[in-house]
KEKE-3310 file (N, C-alpha, C; in steps of 0.2 Angstrom, whole numbers, plus 5000, padded with zeros to 4 digits):
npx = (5094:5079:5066:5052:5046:5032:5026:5012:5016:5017:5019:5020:5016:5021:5014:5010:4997:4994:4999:5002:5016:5015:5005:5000:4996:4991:4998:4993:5005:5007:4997:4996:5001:5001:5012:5019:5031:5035:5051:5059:5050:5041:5031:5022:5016:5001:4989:4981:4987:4999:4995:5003:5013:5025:5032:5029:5040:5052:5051:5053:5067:5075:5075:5068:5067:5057:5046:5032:5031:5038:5050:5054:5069:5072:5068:5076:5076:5076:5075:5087:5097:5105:5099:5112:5117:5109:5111:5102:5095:5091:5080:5075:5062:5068:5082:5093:5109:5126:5131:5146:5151:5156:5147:5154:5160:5149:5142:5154:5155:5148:5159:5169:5168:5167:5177:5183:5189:5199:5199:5188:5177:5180:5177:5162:5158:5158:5150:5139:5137:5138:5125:5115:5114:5114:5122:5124:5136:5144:5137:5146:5157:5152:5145:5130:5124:5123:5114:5102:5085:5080:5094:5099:5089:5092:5107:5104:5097:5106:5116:5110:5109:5121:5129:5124:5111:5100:5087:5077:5073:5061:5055:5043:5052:5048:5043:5048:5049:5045:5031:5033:5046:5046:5037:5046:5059:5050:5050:5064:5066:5056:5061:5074:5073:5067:5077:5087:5079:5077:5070:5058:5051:5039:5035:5020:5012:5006:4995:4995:5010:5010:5003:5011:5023:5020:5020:5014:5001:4997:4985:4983:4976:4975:4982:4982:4982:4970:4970:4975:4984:4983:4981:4971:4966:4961:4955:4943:4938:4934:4937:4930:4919:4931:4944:4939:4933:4945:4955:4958:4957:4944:4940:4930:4911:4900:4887:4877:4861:4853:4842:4837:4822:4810:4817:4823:4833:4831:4833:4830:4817:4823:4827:4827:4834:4837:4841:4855:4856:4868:4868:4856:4857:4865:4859:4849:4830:4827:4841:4852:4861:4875:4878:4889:4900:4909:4914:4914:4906:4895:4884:4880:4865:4852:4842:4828:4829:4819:4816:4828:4838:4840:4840:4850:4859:4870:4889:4901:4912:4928:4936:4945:4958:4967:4963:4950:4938:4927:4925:4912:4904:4889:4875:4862:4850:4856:4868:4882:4892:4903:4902:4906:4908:4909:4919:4914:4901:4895:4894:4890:4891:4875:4868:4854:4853:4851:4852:4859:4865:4876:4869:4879:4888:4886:4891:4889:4888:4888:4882:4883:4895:4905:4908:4914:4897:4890:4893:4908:4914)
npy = (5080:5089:5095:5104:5120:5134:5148:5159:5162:5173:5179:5193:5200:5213:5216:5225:5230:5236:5244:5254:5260:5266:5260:5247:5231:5223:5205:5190:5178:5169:5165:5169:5154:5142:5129:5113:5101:5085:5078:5068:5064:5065:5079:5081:5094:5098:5108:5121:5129:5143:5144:5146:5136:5136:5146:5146:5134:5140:5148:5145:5137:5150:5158:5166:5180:5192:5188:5189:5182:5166:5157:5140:5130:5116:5121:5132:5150:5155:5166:5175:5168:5163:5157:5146:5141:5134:5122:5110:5103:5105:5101:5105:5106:5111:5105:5110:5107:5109:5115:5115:5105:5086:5073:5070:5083:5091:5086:5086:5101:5109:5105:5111:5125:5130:5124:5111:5097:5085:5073:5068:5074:5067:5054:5056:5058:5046:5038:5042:5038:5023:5024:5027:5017:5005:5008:5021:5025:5027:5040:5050:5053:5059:5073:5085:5087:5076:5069:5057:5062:5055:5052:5063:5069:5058:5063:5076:5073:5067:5078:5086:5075:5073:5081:5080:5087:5093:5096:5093:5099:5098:5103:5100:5089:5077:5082:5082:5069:5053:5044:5031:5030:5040:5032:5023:5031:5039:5026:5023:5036:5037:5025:5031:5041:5037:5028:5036:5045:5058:5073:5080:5093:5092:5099:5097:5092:5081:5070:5054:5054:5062:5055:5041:5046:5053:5057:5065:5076:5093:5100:5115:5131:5148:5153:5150:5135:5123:5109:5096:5079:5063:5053:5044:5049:5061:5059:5051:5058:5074:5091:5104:5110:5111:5105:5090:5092:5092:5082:5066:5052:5047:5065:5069:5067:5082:5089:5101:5108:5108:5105:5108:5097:5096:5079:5077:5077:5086:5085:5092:5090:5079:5067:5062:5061:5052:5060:5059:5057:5065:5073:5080:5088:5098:5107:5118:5120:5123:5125:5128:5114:5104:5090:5075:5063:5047:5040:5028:5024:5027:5017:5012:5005:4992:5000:4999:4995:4994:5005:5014:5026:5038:5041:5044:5049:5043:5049:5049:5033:5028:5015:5006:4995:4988:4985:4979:4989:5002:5017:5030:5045:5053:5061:5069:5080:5095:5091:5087:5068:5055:5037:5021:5004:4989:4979:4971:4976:4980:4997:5012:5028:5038:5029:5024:5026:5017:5024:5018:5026:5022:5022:5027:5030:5045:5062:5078:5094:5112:5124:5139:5142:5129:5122:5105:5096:5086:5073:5069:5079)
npz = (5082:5085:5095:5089:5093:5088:5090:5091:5077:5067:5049:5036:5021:5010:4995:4978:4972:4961:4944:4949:4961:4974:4978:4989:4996:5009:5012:5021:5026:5034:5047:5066:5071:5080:5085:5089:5085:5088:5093:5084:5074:5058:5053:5042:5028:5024:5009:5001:4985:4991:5002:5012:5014:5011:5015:5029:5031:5028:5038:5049:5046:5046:5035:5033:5041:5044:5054:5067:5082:5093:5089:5093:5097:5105:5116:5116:5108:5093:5089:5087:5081:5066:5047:5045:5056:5061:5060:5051:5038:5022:5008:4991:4979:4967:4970:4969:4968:4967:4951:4948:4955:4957:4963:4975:4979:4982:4994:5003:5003:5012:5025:5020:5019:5032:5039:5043:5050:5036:5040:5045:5040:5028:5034:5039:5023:5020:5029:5027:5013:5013:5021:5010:5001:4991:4974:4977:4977:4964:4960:4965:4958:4948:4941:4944:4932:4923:4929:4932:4937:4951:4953:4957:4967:4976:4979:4983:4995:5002:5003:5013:5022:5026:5035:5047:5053:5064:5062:5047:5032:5019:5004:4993:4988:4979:4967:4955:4949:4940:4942:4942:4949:4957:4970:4971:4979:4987:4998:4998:5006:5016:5023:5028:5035:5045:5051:5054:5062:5062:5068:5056:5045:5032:5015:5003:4987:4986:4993:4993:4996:5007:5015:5016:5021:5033:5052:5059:5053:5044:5041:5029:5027:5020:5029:5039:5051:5050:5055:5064:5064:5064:5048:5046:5057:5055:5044:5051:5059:5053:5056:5047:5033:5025:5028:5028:5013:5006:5010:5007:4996:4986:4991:5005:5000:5000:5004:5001:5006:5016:5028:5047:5053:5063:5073:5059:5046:5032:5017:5003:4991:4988:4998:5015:5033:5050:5062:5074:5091:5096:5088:5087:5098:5096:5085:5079:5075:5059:5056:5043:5036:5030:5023:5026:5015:5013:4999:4998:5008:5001:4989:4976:4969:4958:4948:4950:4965:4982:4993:4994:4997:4985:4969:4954:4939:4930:4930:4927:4924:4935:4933:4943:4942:4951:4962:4960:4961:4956:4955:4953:4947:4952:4946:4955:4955:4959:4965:4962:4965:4971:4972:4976:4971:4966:4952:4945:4943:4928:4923:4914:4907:4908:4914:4927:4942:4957:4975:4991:5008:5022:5037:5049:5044:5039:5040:5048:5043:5051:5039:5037:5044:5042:5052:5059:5064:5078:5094:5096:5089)
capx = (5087:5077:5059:5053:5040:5031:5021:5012:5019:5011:5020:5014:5018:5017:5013:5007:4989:4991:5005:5004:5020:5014:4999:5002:4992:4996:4995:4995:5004:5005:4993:4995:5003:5004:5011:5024:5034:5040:5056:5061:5046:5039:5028:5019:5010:4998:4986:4980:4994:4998:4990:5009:5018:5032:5035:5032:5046:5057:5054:5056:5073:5079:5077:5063:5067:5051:5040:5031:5030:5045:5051:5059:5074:5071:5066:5079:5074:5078:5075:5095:5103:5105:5099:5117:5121:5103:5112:5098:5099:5085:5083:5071:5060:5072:5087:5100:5115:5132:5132:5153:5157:5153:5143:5155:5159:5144:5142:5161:5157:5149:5164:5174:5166:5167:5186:5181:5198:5198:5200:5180:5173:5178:5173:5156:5153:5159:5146:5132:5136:5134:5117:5113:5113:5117:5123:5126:5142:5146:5136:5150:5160:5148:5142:5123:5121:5125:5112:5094:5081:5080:5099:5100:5088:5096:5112:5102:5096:5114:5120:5107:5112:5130:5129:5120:5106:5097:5081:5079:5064:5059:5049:5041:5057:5048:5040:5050:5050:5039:5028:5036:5053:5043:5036:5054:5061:5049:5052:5071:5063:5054:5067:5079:5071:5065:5085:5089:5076:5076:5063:5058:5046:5039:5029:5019:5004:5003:4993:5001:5016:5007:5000:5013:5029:5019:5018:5009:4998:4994:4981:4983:4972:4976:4991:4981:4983:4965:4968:4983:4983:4985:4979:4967:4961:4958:4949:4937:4935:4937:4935:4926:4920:4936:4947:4932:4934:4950:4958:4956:4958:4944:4937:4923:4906:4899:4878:4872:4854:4849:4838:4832:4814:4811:4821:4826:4839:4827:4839:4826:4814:4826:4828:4829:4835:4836:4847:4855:4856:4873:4870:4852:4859:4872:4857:4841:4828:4828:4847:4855:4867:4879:4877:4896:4899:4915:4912:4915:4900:4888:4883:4875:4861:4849:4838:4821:4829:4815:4819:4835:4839:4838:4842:4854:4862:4879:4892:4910:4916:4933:4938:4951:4958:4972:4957:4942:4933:4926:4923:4906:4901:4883:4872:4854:4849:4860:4873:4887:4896:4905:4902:4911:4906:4914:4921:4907:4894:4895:4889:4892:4888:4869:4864:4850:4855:4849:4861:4859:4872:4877:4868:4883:4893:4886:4893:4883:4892:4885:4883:4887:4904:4908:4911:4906:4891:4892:4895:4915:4915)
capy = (5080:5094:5098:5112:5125:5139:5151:5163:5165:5178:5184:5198:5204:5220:5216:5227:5229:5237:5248:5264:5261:5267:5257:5243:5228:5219:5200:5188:5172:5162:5171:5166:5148:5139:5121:5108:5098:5082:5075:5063:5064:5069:5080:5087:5100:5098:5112:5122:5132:5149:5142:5147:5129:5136:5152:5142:5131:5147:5156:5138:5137:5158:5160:5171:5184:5196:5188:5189:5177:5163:5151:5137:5122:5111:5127:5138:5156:5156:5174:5178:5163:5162:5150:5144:5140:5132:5114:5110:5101:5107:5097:5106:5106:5108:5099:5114:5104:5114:5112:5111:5100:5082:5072:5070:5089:5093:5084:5091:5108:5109:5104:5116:5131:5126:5121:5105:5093:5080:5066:5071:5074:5058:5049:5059:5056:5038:5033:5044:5034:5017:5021:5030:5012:5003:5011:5029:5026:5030:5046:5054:5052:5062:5079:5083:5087:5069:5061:5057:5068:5052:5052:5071:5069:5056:5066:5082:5071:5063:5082:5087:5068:5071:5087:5076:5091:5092:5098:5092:5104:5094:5106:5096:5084:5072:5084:5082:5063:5051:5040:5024:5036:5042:5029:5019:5034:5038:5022:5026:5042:5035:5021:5035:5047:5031:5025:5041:5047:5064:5077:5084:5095:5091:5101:5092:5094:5074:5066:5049:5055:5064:5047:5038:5050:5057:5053:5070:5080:5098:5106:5122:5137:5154:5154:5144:5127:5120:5104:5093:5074:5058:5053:5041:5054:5068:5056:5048:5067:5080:5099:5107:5107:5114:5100:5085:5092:5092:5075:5059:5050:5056:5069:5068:5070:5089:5090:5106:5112:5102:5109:5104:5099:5091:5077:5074:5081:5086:5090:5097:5084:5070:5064:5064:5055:5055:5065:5055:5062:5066:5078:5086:5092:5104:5110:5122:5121:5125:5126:5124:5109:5101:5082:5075:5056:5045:5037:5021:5024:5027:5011:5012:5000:4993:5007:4998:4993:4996:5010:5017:5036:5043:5040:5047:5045:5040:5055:5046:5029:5028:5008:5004:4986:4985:4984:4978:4993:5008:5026:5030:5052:5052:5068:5068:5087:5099:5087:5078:5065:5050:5032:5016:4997:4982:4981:4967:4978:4986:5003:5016:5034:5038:5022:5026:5019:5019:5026:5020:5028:5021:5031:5027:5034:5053:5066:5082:5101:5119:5126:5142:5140:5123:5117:5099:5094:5078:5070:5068:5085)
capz = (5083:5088:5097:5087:5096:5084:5096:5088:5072:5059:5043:5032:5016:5006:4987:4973:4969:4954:4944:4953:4963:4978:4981:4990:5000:5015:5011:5029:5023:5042:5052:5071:5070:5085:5085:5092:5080:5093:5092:5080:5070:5051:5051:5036:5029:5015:5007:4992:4984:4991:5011:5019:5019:5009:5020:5036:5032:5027:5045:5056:5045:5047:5029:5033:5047:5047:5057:5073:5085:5094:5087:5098:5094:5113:5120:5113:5106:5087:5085:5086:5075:5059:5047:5044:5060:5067:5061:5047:5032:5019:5001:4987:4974:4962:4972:4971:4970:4966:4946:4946:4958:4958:4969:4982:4978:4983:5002:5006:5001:5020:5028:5017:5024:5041:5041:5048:5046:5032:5042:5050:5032:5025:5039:5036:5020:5018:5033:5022:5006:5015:5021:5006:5000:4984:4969:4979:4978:4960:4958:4970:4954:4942:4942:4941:4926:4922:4935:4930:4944:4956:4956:4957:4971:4983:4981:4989:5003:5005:5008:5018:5029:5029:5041:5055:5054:5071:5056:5042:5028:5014:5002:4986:4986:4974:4964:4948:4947:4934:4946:4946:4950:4964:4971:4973:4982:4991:5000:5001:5009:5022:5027:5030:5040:5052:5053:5056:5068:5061:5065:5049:5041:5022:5010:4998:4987:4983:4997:4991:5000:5014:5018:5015:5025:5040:5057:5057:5045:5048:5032:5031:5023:5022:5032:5046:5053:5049:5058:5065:5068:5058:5042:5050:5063:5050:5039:5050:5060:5050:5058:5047:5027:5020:5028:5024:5006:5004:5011:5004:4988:4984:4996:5005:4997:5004:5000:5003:5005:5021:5034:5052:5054:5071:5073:5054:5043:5026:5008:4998:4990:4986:5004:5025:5035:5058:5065:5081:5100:5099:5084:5088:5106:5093:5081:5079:5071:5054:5052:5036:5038:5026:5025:5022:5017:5009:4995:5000:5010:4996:4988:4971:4969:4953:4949:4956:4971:4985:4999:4994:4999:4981:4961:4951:4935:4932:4923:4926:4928:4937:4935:4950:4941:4957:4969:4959:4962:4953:4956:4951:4950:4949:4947:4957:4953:4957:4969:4962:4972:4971:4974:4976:4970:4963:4944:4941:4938:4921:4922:4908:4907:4907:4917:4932:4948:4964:4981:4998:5012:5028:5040:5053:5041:5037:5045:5048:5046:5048:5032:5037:5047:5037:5058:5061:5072:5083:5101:5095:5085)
cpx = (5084:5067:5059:5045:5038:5025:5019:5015:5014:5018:5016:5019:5016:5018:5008:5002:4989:4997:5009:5010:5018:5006:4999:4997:4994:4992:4998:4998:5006:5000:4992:4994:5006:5005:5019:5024:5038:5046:5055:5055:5043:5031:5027:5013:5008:4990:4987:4985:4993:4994:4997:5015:5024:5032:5032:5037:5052:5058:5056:5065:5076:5078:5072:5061:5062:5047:5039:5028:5037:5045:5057:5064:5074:5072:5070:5076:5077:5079:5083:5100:5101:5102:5104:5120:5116:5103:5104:5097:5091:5088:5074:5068:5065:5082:5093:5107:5117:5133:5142:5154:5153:5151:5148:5156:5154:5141:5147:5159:5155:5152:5169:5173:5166:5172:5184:5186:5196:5196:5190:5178:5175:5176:5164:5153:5152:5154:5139:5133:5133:5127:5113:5109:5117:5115:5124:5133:5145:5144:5140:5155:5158:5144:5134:5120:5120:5117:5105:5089:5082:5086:5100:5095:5089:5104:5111:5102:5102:5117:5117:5108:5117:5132:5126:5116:5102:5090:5082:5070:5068:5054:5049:5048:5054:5047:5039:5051:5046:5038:5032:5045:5051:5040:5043:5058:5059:5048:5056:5070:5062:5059:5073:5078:5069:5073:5088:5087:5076:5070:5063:5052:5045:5033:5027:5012:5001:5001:4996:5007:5016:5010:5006:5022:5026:5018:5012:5007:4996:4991:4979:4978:4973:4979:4989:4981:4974:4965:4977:4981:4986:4982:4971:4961:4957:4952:4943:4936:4936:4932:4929:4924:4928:4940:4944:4934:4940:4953:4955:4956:4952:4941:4930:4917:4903:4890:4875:4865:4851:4845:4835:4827:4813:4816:4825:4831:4834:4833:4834:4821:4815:4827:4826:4829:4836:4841:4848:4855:4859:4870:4864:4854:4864:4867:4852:4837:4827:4836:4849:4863:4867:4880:4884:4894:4905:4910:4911:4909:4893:4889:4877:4870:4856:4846:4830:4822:4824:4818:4826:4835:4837:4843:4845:4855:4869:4883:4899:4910:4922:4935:4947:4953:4963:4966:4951:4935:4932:4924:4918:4905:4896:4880:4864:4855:4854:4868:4876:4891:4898:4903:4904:4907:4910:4911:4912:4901:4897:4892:4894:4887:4881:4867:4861:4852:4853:4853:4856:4866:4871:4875:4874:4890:4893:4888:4889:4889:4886:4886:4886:4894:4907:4910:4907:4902:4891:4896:4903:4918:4922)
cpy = (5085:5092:5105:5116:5131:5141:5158:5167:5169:5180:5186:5200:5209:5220:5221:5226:5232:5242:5252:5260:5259:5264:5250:5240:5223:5211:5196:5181:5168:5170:5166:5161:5147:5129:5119:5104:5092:5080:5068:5060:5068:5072:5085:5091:5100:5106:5116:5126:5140:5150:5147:5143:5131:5142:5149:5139:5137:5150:5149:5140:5144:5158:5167:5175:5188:5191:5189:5184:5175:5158:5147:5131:5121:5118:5134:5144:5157:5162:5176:5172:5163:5157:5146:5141:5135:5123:5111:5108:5100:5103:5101:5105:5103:5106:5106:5113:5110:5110:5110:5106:5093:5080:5073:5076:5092:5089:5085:5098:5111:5111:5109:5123:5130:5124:5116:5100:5088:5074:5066:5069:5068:5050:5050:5054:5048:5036:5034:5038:5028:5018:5023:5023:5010:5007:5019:5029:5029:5036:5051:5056:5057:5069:5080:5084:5082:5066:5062:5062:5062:5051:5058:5071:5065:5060:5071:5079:5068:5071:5081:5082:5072:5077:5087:5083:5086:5092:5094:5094:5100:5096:5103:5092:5079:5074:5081:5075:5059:5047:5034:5026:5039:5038:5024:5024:5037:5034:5023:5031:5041:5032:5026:5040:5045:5028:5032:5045:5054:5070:5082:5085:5096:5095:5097:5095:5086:5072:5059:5049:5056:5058:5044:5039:5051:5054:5057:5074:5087:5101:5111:5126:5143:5158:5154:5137:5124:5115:5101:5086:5067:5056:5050:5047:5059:5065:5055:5056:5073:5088:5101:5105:5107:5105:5092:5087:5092:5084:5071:5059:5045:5058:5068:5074:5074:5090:5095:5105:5109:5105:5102:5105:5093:5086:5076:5079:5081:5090:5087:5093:5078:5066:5066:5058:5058:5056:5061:5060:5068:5074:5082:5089:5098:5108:5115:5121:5126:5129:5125:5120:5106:5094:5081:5068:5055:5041:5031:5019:5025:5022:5012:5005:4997:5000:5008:4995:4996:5002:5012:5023:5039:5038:5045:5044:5047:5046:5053:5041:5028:5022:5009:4996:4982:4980:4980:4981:4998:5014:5030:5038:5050:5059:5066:5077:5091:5095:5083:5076:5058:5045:5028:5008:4992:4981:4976:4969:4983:4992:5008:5023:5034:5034:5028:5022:5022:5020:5025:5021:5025:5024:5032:5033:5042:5057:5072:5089:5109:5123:5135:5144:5135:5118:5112:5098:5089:5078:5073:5075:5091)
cpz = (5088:5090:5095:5090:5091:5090:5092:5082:5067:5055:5039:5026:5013:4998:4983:4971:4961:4952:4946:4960:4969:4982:4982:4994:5004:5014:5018:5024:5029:5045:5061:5073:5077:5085:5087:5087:5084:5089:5088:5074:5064:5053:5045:5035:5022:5015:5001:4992:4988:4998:5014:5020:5017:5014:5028:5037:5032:5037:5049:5051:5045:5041:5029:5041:5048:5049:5066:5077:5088:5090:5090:5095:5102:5117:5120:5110:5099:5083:5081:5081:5071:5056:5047:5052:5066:5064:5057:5041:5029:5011:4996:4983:4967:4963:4975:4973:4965:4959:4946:4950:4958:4963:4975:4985:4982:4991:5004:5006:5010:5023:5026:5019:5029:5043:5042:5044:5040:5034:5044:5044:5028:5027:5035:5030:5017:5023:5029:5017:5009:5017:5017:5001:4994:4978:4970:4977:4970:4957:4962:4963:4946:4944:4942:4937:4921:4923:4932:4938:4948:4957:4960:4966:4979:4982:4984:4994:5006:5007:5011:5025:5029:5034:5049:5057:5063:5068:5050:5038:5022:5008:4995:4983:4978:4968:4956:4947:4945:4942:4948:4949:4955:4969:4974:4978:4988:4997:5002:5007:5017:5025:5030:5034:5047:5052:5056:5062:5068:5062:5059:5046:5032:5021:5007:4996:4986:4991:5000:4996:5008:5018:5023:5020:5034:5045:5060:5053:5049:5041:5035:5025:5026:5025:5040:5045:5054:5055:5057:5069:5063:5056:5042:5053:5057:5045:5043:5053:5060:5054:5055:5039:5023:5022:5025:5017:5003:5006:5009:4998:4988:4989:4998:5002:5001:4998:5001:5003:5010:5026:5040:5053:5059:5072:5067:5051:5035:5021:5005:4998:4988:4992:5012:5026:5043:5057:5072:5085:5099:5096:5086:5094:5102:5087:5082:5078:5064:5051:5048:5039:5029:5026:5019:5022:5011:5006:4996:5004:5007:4992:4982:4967:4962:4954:4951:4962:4976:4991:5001:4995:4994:4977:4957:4944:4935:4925:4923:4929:4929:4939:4940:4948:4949:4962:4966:4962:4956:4956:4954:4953:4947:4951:4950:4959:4953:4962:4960:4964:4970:4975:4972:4973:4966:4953:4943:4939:4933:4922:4917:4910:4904:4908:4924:4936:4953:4969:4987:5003:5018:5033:5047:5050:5037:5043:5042:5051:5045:5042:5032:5042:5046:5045:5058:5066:5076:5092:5099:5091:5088)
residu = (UNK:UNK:UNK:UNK:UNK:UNK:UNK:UNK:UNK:UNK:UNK:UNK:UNK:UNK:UNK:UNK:UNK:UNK:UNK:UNK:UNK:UNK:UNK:UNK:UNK:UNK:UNK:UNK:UNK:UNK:UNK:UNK:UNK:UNK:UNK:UNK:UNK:UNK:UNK:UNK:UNK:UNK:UNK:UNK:UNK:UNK:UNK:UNK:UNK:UNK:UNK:UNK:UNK:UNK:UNK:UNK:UNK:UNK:UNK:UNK:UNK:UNK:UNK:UNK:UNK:UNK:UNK:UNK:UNK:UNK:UNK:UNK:UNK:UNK:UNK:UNK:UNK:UNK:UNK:UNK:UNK:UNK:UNK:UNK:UNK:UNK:UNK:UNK:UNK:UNK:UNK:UNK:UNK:UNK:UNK:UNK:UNK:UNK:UNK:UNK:UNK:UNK:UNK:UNK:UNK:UNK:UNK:UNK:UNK:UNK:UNK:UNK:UNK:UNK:UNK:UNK:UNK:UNK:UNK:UNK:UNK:UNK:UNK:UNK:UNK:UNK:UNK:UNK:UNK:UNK:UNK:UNK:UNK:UNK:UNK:UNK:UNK:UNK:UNK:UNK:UNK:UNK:UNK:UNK:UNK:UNK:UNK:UNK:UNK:UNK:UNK:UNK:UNK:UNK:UNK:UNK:UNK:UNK:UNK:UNK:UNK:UNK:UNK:UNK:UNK:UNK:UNK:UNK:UNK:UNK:UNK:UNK:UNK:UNK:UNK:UNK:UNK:UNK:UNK:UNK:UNK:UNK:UNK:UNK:UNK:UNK:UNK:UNK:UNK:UNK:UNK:UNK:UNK:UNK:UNK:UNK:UNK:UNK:UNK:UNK:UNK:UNK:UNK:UNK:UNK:UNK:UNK:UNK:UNK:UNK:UNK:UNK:UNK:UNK:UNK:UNK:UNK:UNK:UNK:UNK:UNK:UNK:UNK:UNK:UNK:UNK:UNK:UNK:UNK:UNK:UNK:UNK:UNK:UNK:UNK:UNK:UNK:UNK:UNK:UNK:UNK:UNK:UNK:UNK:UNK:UNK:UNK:UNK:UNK:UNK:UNK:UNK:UNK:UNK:UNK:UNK:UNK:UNK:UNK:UNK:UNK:UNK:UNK:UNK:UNK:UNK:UNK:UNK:UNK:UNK:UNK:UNK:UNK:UNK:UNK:UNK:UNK:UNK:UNK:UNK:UNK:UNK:UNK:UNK:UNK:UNK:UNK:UNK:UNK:UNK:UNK:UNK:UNK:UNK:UNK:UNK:UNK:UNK:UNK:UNK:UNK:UNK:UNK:UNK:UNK:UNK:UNK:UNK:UNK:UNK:UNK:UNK:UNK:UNK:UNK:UNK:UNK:UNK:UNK:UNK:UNK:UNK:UNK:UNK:UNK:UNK:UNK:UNK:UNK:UNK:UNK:UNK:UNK:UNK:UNK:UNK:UNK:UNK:UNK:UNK:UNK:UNK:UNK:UNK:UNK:UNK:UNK:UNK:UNK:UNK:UNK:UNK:UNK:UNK:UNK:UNK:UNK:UNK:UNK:UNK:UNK:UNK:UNK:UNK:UNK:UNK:UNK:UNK:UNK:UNK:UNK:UNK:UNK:UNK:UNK:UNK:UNK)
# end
């Protein structure tokens, strides 16, 4: 188990803008990454494709030697060791087991490189199986091109265990598994990396999993680190709009066109509403602000309900039967935004309904720098 330090990390790369050969363009994929990784904990990195998260894990594991910046293991200097030697146990996308040799094949071969006595190694992966649990024990027996993907993928994670990794990088593990095959391992997943106590960094683009693995989240764009905290935290105070629109199932609702007119917050002629203390001490007048809100916060009501916000009509409904909710997109001029209510009311595309929002529950962002505004901002 390791404490991992990143201190100003950037890579760059030089890709091809066009066939001429000799014309090339410098693309940043981490651009000046600072963060601590504590011991014995998951954190992960979620973001749009093409943010960094897979060439961040690359340079923390040595597999990607140009860049600039340190990179720490319990305050060690990474620069000069390898990845082979930085005690590490990585599991991928598409698994990378050794097609000849079977399972067990395949968690020895470690040991086989590394001289390491038999007596050690069968210790090894006889303590791995056990906690691999029930039914590991006879894909030790079968090759992987035998094993269905969720076999195939606990026998990556069983090698990457059986080397008692100080790290352990997890990039899109589940990826290739049907739901309900994802769902049951993910579970496995979790359990094992809380018995083990391993610190470990995962990619992912399923949120689901985010959730579901992390103790911390870091979303990234454009080969920076937006925001870092827990699922919780990011949800209810999110930095800016990028992160706000991206997190949560579904993302928070983002209203452009809002201006400040003395104390109130005016979008357009559908609405205003007061601005509190915290927030007008961070405004101007006449700035353009971004009025954000979760769904769950917007509350679609009859269509002559008295003193609601504003009227919409309704363009998708998204029944929830687990939960006895619904998912309601409703368009009011040029906005469309989601709201939440309970299955009992019928509503069907082309119904008019009225929306009131919890005024506790808007948040208020600069429309041009997407930063949010508030007391706790």
């Amino acid at each position: 188990m390791a404490t991992i330090q990143l201190e100003n990390i950037s890579v760059t790369f030089m890709d091809r803008e066009s066939s001429n050969l000799a014309k090339y363009k410098k693309i940043t994929a981490l651009d000046n990454i600072n963060l601590t990784i504590p011991n014995g904990k998951t954190f992960v990195f979620i973001g749009p494709s093409g943010c960094g998260k897979t060439t961040l894990l690359r340079t923390v594991a040595g597999l990607e030697r140009n860049y600039i910046g340190q990179i720490y293991y319990d305050g060690v200097d990474m620069r000069k060791t390898p990845a082979q030697k930085r005690h590490i146990g990585m599991v991928f996308q598409s698994y990378a087991l050794y097609p000849h040799f079977e399972g067990e094949g395949n968690l020895r071969f470690y040991f086989w490189v590394h001289n390491i006595k038999d007596e050690e190694t069968r210790a090894r992966v006889e303590a791995t199986s056990n906690l691999m649990g029930f039914g590991f024990r006879q894909l030790l027996r079968r090759k992987p091109g035998v094993l269905s993907g969720g076999q195939q993928q606990r026998l990556a994670v069983a090698r990457a265990l059986v080397r008692n990794p100080k790290l352990f990088i997890l990039d899109e593990p589940l990826a290739n598994l049907d739901a309900k095959l994802r769902e049951k391992t993910r579970g496995e997943l979790k359990k094992l990396l809380r018995q083990f106590d391993i610190t470990a960094l995962y990619v992912t683009h399923s949120q689901v999993d985010a959730i579901a693995l992390a103790d911390q989240l870091a979303i990234m764009r454009a080969g920076k680190i937006e925001q870092v905290g827990t699922f919780s935290e990011i949800m209810e105070r999110p930095v800016n709009t990028f992160v706000a629109g991206f997190v949560g199932l579904p993302p928070m609702n983002l209203l452009e066109g809002g201006q400040v007119q003395g104390s109130r917050l005016v979008m357009g002629n559908w609405f205003e509403s007061k601005l509190s203390p915290g927030v007008l001490k961070r405004v101007s007048q006449g700035q353009a602000i971004t009025l954000g809100v979760r769904s769950e916060a917007v509350k679609p009501v009859p269509f002559d309900t008295k003193d609601v916000l504003m009227r919409g009509e309704v363009e998708v409904v998204e029944p929830d039967y687990s939960h006895r909710t619904q998912l309601i997109h409703i368009r009011t001029g040029d906005w469309t935004y989601t709201a939440s209510c309970s299955l009992d009311w019928s509503l069907v595309v082309g119904d008019r309904v009225a929306v009131t929002i919890v005024p506790e529950k808007m948040y208020y962002f600069d429309t041009q720098s997407g930063r949010r505004l508030g007391r706790d901002a």
